[in-house]
FIPAPA-814374 format. One record per residue (C-alpha): residue number from 1; residue in one letter; x, y, z. Coordinates in steps of 0.5 Angstrom, whole numbers, plus 500, padded with zeros to 3 digits. Layout:
# residues N
+-----+-----+-----+-----+-----+
:   n : res :  c1 :  c2 :  c3 :
+-----+-----+-----+-----+-----+
: NUM :   A :   X :   Y :   Z :
...
+-----+-----+-----+-----+-----+
This chain:
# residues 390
+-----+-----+-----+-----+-----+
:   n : res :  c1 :  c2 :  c3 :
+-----+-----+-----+-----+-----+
:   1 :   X : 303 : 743 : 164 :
:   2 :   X : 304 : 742 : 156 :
:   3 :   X : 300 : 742 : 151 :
:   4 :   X : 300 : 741 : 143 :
:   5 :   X : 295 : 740 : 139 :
:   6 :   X : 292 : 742 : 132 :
:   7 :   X : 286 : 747 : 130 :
:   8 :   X : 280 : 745 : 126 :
:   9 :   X : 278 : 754 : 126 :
:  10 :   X : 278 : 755 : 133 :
:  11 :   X : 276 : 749 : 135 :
:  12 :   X : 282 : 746 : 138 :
:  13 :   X : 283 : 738 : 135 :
:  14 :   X : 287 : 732 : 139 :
:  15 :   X : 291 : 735 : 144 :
:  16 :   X : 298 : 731 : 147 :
:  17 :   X : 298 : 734 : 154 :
:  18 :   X : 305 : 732 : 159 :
:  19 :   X : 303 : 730 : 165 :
:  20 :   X : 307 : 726 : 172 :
:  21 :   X : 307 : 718 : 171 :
:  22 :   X : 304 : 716 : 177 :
:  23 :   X : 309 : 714 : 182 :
:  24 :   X : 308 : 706 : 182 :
:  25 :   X : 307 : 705 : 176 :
:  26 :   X : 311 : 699 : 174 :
:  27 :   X : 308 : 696 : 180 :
:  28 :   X : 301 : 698 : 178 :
:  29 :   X : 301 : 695 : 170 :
:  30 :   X : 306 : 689 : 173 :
:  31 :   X : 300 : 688 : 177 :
:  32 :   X : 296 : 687 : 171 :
:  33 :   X : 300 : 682 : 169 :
:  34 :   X : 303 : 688 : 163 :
:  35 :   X : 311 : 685 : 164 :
:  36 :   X : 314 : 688 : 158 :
:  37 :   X : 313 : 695 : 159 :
:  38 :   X : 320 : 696 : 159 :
:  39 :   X : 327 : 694 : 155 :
:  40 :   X : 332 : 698 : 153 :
:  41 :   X : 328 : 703 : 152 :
:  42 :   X : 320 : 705 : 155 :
:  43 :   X : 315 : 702 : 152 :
:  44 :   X : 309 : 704 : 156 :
:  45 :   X : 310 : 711 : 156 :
:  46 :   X : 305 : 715 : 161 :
:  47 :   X : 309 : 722 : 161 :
:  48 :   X : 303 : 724 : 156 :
:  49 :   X : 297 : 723 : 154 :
:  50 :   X : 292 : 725 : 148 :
:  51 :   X : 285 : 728 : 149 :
:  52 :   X : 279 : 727 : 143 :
:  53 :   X : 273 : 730 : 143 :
:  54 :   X : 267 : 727 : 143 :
:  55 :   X : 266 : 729 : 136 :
:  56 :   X : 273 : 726 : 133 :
:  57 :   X : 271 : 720 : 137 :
:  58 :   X : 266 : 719 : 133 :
:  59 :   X : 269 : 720 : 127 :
:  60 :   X : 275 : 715 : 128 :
:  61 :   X : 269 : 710 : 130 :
:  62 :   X : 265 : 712 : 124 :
:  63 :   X : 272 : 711 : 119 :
:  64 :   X : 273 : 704 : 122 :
:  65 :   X : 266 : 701 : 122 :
:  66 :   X : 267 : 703 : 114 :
:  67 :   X : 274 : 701 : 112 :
:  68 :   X : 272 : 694 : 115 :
:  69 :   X : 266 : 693 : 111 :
:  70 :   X : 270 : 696 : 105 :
:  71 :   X : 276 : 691 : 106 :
:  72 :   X : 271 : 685 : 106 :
:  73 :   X : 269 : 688 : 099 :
:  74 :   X : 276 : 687 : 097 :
:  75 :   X : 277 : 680 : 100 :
:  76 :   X : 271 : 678 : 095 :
:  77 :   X : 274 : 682 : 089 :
:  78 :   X : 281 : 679 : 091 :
:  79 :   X : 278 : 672 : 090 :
:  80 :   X : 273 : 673 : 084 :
:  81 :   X : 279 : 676 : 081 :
:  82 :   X : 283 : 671 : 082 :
:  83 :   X : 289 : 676 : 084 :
:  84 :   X : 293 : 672 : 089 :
:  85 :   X : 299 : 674 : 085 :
:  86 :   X : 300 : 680 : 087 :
:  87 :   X : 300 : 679 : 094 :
:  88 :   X : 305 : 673 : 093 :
:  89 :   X : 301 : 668 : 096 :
:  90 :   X : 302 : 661 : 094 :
:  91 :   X : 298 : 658 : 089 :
:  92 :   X : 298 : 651 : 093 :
:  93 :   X : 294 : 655 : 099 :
:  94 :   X : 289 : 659 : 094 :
:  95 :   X : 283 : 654 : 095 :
:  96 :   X : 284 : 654 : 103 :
:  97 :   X : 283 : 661 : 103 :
:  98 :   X : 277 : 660 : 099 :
:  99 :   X : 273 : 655 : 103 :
: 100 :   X : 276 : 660 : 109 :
: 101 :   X : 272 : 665 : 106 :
: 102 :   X : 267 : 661 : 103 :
: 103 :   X : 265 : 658 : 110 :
: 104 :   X : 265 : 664 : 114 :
: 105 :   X : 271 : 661 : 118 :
: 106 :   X : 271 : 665 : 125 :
: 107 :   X : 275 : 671 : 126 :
: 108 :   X : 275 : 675 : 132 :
: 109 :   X : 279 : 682 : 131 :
: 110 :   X : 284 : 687 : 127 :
: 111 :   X : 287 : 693 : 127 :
: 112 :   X : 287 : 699 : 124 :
: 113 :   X : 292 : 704 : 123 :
: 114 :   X : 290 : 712 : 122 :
: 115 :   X : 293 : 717 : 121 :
: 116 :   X : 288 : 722 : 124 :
: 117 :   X : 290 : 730 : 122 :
: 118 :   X : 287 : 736 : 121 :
: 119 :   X : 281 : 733 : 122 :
: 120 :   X : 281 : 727 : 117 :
: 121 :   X : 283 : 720 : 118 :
: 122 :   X : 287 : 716 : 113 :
: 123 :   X : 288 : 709 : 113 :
: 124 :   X : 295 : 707 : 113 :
: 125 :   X : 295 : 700 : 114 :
: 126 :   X : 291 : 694 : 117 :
: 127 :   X : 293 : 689 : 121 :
: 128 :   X : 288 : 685 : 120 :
: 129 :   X : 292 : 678 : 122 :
: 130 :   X : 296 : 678 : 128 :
: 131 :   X : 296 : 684 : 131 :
: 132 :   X : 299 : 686 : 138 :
: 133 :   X : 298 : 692 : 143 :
: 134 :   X : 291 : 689 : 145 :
: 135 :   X : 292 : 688 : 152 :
: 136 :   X : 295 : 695 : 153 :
: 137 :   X : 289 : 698 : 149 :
: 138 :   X : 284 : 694 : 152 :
: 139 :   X : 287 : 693 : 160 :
: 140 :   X : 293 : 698 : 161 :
: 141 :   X : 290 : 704 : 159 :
: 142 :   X : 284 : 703 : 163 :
: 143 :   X : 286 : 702 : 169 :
: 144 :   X : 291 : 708 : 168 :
: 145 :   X : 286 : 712 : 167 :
: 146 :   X : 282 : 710 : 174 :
: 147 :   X : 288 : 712 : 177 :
: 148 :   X : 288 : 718 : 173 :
: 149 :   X : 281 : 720 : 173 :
: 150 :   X : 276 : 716 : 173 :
: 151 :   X : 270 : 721 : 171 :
: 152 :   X : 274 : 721 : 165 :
: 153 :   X : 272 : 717 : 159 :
: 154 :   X : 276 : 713 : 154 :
: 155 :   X : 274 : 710 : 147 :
: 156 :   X : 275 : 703 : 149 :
: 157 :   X : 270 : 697 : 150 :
: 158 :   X : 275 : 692 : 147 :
: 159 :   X : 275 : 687 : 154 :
: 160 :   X : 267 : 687 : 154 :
: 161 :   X : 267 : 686 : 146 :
: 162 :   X : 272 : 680 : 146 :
: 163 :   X : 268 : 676 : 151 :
: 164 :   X : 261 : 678 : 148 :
: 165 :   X : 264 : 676 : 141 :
: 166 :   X : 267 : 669 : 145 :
: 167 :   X : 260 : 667 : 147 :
: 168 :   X : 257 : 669 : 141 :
: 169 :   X : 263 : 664 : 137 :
: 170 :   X : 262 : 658 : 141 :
: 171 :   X : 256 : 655 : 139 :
: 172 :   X : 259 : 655 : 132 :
: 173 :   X : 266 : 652 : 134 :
: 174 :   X : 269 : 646 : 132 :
: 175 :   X : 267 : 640 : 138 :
: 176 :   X : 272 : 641 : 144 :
: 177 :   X : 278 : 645 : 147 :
: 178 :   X : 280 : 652 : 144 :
: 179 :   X : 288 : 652 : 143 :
: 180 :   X : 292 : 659 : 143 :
: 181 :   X : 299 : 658 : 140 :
: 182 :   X : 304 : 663 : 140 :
: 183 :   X : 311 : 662 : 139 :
: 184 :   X : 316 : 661 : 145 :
: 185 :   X : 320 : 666 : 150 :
: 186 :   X : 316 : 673 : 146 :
: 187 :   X : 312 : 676 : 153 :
: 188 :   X : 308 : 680 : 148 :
: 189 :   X : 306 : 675 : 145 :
: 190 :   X : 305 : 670 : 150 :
: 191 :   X : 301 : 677 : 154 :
: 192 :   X : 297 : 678 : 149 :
: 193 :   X : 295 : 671 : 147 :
: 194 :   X : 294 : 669 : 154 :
: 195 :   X : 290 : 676 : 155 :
: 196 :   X : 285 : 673 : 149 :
: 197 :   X : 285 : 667 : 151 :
: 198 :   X : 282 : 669 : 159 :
: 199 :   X : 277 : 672 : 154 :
: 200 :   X : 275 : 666 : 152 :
: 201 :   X : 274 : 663 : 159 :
: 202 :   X : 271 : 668 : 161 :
: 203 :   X : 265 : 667 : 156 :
: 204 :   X : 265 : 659 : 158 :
: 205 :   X : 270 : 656 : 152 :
: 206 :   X : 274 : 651 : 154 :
: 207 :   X : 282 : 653 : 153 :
: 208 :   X : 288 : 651 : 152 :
: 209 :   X : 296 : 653 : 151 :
: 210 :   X : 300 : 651 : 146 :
: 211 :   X : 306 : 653 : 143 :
: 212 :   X : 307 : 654 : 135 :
: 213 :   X : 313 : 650 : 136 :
: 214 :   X : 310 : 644 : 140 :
: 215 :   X : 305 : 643 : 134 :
: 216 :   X : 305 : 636 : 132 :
: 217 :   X : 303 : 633 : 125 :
: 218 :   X : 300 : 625 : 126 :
: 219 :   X : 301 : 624 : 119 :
: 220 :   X : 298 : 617 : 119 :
: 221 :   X : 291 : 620 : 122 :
: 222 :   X : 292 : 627 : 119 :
: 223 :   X : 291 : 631 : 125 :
: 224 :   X : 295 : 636 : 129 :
: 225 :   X : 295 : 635 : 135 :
: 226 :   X : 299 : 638 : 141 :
: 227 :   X : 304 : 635 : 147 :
: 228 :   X : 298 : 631 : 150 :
: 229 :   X : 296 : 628 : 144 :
: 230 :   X : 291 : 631 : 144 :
: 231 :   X : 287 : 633 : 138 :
: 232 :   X : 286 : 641 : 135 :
: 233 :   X : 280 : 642 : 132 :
: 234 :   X : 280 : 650 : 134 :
: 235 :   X : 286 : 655 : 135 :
: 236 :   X : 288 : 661 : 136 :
: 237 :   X : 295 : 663 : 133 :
: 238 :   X : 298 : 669 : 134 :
: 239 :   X : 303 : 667 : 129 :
: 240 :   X : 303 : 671 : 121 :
: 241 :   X : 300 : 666 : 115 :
: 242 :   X : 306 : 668 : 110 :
: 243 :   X : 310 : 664 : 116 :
: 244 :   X : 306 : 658 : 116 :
: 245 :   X : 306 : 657 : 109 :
: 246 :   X : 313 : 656 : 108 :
: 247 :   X : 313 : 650 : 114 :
: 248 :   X : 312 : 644 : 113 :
: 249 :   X : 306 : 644 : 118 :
: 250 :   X : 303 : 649 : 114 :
: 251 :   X : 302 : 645 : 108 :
: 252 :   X : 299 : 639 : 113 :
: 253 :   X : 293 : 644 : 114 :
: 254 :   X : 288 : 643 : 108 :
: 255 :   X : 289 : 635 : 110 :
: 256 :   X : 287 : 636 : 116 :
: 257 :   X : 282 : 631 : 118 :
: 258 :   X : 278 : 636 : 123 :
: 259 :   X : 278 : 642 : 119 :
: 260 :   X : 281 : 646 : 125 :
: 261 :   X : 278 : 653 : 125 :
: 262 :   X : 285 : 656 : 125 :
: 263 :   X : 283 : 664 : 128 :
: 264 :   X : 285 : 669 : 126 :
: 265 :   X : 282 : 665 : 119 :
: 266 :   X : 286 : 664 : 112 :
: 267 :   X : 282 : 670 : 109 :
: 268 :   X : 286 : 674 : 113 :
: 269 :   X : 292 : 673 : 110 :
: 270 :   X : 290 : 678 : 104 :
: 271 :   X : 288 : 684 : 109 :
: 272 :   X : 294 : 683 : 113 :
: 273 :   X : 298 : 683 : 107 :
: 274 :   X : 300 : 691 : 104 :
: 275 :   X : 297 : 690 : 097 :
: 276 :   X : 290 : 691 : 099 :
: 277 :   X : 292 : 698 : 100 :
: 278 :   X : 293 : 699 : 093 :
: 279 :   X : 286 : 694 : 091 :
: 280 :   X : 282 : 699 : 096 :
: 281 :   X : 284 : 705 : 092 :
: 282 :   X : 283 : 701 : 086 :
: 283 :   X : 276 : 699 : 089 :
: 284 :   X : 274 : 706 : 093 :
: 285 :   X : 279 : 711 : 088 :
: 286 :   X : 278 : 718 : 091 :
: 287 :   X : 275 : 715 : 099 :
: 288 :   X : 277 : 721 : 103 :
: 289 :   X : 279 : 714 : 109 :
: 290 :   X : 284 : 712 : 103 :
: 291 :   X : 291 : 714 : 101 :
: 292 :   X : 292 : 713 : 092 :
: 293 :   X : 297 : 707 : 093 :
: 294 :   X : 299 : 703 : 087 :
: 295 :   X : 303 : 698 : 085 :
: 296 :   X : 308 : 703 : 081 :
: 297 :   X : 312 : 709 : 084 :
: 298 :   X : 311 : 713 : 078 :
: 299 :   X : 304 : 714 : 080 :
: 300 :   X : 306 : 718 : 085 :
: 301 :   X : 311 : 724 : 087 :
: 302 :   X : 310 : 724 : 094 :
: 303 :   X : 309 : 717 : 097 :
: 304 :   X : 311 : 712 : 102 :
: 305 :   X : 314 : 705 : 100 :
: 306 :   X : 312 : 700 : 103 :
: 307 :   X : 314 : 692 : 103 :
: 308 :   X : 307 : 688 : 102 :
: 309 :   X : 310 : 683 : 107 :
: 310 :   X : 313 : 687 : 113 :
: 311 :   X : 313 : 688 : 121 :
: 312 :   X : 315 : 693 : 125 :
: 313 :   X : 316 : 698 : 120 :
: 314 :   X : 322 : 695 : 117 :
: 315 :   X : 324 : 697 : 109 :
: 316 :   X : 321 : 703 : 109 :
: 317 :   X : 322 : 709 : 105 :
: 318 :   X : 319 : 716 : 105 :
: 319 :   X : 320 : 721 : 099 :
: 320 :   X : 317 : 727 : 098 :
: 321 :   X : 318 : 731 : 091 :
: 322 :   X : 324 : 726 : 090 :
: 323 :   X : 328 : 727 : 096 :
: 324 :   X : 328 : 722 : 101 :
: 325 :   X : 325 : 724 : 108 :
: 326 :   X : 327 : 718 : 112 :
: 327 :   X : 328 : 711 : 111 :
: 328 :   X : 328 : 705 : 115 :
: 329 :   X : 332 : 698 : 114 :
: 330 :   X : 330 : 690 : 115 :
: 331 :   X : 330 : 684 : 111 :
: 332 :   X : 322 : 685 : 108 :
: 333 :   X : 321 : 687 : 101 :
: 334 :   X : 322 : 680 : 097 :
: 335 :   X : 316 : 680 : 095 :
: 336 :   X : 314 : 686 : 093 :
: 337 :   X : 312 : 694 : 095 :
: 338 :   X : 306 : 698 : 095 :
: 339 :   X : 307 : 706 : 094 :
: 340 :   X : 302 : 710 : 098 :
: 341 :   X : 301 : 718 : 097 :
: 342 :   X : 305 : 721 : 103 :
: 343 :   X : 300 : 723 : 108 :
: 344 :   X : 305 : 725 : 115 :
: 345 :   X : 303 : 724 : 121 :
: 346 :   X : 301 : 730 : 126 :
: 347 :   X : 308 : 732 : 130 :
: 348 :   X : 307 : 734 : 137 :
: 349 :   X : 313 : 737 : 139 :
: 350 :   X : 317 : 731 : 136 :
: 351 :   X : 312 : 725 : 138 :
: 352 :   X : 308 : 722 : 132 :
: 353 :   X : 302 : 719 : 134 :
: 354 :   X : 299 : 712 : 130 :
: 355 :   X : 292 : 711 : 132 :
: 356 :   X : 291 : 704 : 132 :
: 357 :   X : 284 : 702 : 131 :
: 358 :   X : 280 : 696 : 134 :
: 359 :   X : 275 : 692 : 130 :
: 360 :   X : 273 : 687 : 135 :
: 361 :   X : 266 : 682 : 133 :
: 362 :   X : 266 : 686 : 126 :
: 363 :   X : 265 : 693 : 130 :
: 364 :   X : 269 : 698 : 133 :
: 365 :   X : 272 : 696 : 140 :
: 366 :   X : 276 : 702 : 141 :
: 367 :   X : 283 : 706 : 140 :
: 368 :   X : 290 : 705 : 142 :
: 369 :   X : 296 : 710 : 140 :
: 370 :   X : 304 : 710 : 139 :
: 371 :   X : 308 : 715 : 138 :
: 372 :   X : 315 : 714 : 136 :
: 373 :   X : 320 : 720 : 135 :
: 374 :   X : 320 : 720 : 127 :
: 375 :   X : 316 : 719 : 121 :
: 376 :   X : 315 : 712 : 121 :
: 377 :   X : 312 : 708 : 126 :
: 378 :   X : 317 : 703 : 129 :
: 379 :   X : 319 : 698 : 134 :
: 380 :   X : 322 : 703 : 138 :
: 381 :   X : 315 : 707 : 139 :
: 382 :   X : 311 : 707 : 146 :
: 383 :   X : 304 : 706 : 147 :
: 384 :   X : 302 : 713 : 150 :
: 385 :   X : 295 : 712 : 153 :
: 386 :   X : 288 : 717 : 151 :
: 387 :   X : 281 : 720 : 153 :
: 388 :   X : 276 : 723 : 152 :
: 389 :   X : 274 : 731 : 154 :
: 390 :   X : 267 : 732 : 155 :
+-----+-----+-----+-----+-----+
């Protein structure tokens, strides 16, 4: 069996340890309703897996539950300030956010991605509006882990907190169904929104399936509604705020007779955008989660240029001393970029693991990792499963 790892001293820290896939395991995730394990290339990938120490789970844990409160703090500097140009987010949806933010709109979770080396954890990016692998992360992974060993423990209480959460939400929801809207013809969205959505059945809410492109807008009565006519008064999208501005049922919302919650909140739409990197740093200057990012590149020597609005890490170029790393390309940077100290993810013979870390309820939920073959983490990398070593 094959190992790497880094050393903290003498104590070995995360390792990667090459194991055999079980031999149905197409079988086993499909089974879990998991269909999109595979495209052109592996996704689900149990050729591997990470070990932690109880003491590095803690750490990860300790980081999340304090990056997320600090963020909170950004969000209201953001508003106070007025700092909406930055995040290039249009002036028009400016008051909505506020009353989102004002009325503690509900939001149910976010992800944070870390890189974790050498026995520090920095915050590369969050997630925070529609972040997908929560189903991997919160159900495949653990029933790898039953067939692998079931002894074993794994950094994962996602699936308990997001019914808890529900339950708790409930009574605070707008009277009636819950919809849950993706767009069509994705399976890993529709995976991942159906997977919440079965949370939320299970914490006793009444739900419903809507398409994004089956919304409709009743102009004469100001409401949405969905194919049966019916009103939405609470929905969970998994679809970006910065794409729902710039349609025109987007500029219906603040309408909107029935003050729908939308989940995650319009809020959101300041932490899942880049800028709040550089807003953190400016807020928390030498944190030991954050990285120094700025809005300006000759700050930096050494940085990671990154779009403040991008996916999949498209448009991203990282120079060291000048020289440029590695490079990705894509149709982002429009609206502007960020640059963010170089901090390279840990190398495990050729795989760079990202840990995506999970708040769920305002707490910690557990971990998910992907790995990719280069330096920037892409839409070719595959989620590798983790546990715990006593």
């Amino acid at each position: 069996m094959k190992t790497a790892s880094y050393k903290l001293g003498a104590i070995i820290s995360m390792q990667r340890i090459d194991i055999n896939p079980r031999n149905n395991w197409r079988d086993a995730v499909e089974k879990l309703g998991f269909g999109f394990h595979s495209s052109d290339m592996l996704y689900w990938d149990e050729t591997a897996y990470y070990s932690f120490r109880n003491d590095e789970i803690v750490l990860i844990e300790k980081a999340t539950a304090e990056l997320y409160q600090m963020c909170l703090a950004a969000v209201e500097h953001v508003i106070d300030e007025n700092l909406y140009d930055k995040f290039a987010i249009p002036r028009w949806f400016v008051p909505y956010i506020e009353i989102a933010w004002m009325e503690d709109h509900p939001a149910i979770y976010g992800r944070f991605d870390l890189c974790y080396k050498n026995g520090q954890v920095k915050l590369l990016e969050f997630n925070a509006d529609t972040p997908t692998s929560l189903y991997e992360a919160g159900i495949v992974q653990w029933f790898w882990l039953q067939d692998f060993d079931k002894n074993k423990d794994q950094f994962n209480s996602i699936h308990e907190k997001l019914i808890g959460y529900w339950k708790y939400l409930k009574p605070y929801l707008r009277h009636g169904k819950v919809h849950f809207a993706c767009l069509k013809e994705t399976l890993e969205d529709l995976t991942n929104c159906e997977y919440i959505r079965d949370c939320a059945i299970q914490a006793g809410l009444d739900t419903k399936l809507v398409f994004i492109d089956d919304i409709g807008w009743d102009e004469n009565n100001k409401q949405f509604l969905d194919l049966e006519e019916e009103p939405i008064k609470n929905i969970f999208k998994l679809y970006p705020w910065e794409w729902i501005v710039t349609e025109d049922f987007g500029k219906s919302i603040p309408e909107d007779v029935n003050k729908a919650f939308w989940i995650e909140p319009a809020w959101k739409m300041i932490l899942s955008n880049k800028a709040i990197l550089a807003v953190l740093w400016e807020l928390y200057p030498n944190h030991p989660y954050l990285l120094p990012t700025y809005f300006e590149a000759e700050k930096l020597t050494s940085f990671v240029k990154k779009p403040i609005l991008s996916r999949e890490g498209a448009n991203i170029s990282m120079v060291h001393e000048g020289d440029m790393l590695e490079f990705t390309e894509g149709h982002y940077g429009q609206e502007g970029y960020v640059f963010q100290e170089l901090f390279t993810l840990p190398g495990f013979n050729g795989n760079y693991p990202v840990i995506g870390s999970w708040i769920v309820g305002q707490e910690p939920g557990g971990i998910g990792i992907r790995e990719a073959n280069n330096l920037i983490t892409d839409n070719k990398s595959r989620f590798v499963p983790h546990l715990i070593e006593e």
